[in-house]
C-alpha angles and dihedrals in degrees: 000000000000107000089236087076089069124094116257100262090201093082091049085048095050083047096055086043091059107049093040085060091044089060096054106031130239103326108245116231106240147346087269095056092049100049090049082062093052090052094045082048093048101045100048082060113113089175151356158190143196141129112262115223109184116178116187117199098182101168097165083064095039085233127130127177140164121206131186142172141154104257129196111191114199110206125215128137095211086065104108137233098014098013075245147104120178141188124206130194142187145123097277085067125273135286122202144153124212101195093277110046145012116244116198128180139192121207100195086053101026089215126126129207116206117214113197098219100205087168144003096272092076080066109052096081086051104128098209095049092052101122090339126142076278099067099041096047092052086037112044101077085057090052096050104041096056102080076190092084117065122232126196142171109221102171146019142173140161097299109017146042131203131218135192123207120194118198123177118209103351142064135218112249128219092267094051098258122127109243109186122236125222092219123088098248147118127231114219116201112192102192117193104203119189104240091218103055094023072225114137115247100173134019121184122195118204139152146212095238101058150352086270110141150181117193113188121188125198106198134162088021112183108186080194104051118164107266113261114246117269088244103050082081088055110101084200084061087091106065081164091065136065130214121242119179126238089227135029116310129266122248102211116224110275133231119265086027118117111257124260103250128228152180114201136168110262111236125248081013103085109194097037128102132175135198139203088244082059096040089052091032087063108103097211086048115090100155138033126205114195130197129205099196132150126202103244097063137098099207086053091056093042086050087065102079091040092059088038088060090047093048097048090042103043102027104093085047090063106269113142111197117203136168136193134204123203107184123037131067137244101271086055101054097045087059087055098044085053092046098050112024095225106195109193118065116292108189126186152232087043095160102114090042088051078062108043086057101040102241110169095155140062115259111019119163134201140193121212120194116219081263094064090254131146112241093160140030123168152054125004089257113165097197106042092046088048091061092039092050099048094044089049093048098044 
């Protein structure tokens, strides 16, 4: 038959073309292009959910491990110091941090250790932040903006793309930041990104020296999930657990003993600062009560109006309240003071001075005498204070 007599292909092949083109999308230009649109994707984002799936194949080290928890990131750039906080569940216990310190619990044990985080670096080694949106969303306008890492997208269908990123010499650590590696290598990141959401929803580590391997899954991901209560973030939230600390114990200061002196920034007053030596050096002041609180504790908020009530009763009678906080930062702090009207001084950056008196627990009070002694050492208790402070002013 002439060939004339069969039908033109080049239509049927349009055709094919073109549907082919309607399943997957318009095509992006390159790897760059797609991972601005994931961090576009990921820092619009105010908070989300997802269960966390993280495989290690470290055959070099002969260790595998699979870890996995339901995790809820809550976004704000004033955060400090990852623009984060994070919960993490399983059945193991929980893991969270609350923008001052890391909780962790276990179930079997039902005990929790209590990390103070005073930079980034406490939470590089945090398991449930290891390649996770984190990570991408601190880590992604480094990335692009070295022309020096290749990027390169080495699949695509109708749902996902693929990315390669290729990093010599260094490796991303869990809070998004480079931290160069001694050995001649390379670190390879395939990222697998939903092309409806630009979200990550895989993320592979490899490298050019050995078969050593992280695998993170992102599954069941809700960019709307309900907001976490107020008091989940409370490490005072478990009554059924105690505390045990990660290093050796603190020995509080003891009665009778001469006060740890200090000089602290005074909170909402940028510039001040006060010291024990001005508190005592005051000639209307005969006592001092001072407060050990953090942010991020129940029994810290419920101390307030219990302060509040000592300071208006005892101050014209020469009580001078004040409370330090050793852990969290400014911002913080600002949000607590708004929240619960505190009316006697908070200072700052009290993280030497919780050690020099031994504080290992929220809130811990003490009395110093005009002579810089220590009359009481202890609990918030209202009553208790009240009869010690007016026995101690009459």
């Amino acid at each position: 038959m002439p060939a004339s007599n069969f039908p033109s292909l080049a239509p049927c092949l349009l055709l094919l073309a073109s549907c082919l083109s309607g399943q997957q999308g318009k095509a992006p230009q390159d790897a760059s292009a797609v991972l601005q649109e994931t961090e576009k994707a990921l820092v619009s984002l105010h908070r989300v959910s997802y269960l966390y799936r993280r495989e290690l194949n470290y055959a070099s080290e002969g260790y595998h491990n699979i870890l996995e928890g339901n995790v809820t990131i809550e976004f704000d750039p004033a955060l400090q110091p990852i623009g984060a906080m994070y919960q993490a569940h399983n059945d193991a216990g929980f893991d969270l941090f609350n923008g001052s310190e890391i909780v962790s619990g276990m179930t079997a044990t039902h005990t929790l250790q209590i990390l103070p985080v005073r930079g980034s670096e406490a939470l590089e080694r945090s398991s449930f932040l290891y390649n996770s949106m984190v990570t991408l969303r601190r880590g992604l306008p480094a990335l692009l903006s070295d022309s020096a890492i290749a990027k390169t997208v080495t699949s695509q269908t109708a749902t996902t793309t693929v990315v390669e990123v290729r990093i010599s010499r260094a490796v991303l650590n869990a809070t998004g930041t480079l931290s160069p590696i001694l050995a001649a290598r390379d670190t390879l990141y395939t990222i697998t990104i939903d092309r409806a959401t630009s979200l990550p929803i895989e993320i592979r580590q490899n490298n050019t020296q050995n078969q050593d391997s992280m695998l993170v899954q992102f599954m069941q991901v809700n960019t709307k999930p309900a907001k976490l209560p107020a008091s989940s973030w409370f490490y005072s939230s478990y009554p059924d657990y105690h505390s045990v600390s990660p290093g050796m114990e603190k020995k509080l200061a003891a009665v009778g003993s001469s006060a740890p002196e200090w000089t602290l920034p005074v909170a909402s007053q940028p510039g001040r600062k006060s010291s024990l030596a001005d508190a005592l050096a005051n000639p209307q002041t005969k006592l001092v009560l001072l407060e050990f609180w953090i942010s991020f504790c129940g029994h810290s908020i419920d101390s307030v109006p219990k302060l509040n009530a000592i300071a208006d009763r005892f101050s014209q009678a020469g009580l001078s309240v004040l409370a330090i906080n050793p852990d969290d930062n400014d911002h913080t702090i600002q949000l607590f003071i708004r929240n619960n009207a505190p009316r006697y001084t908070l200072l700052e950056e009290g993280q030497k001075t919780e050690d020099a008196y031994g504080v290992s627990s929220f809130p811990t009070a003490f009395l110093i005498d005009k002579q810089s002694k220590i009359v009481y050492a202890g609990p918030v208790d209202e009553a208790m204070l009240t009869q010690k402070i007016a026995a101690l002013l009459q």
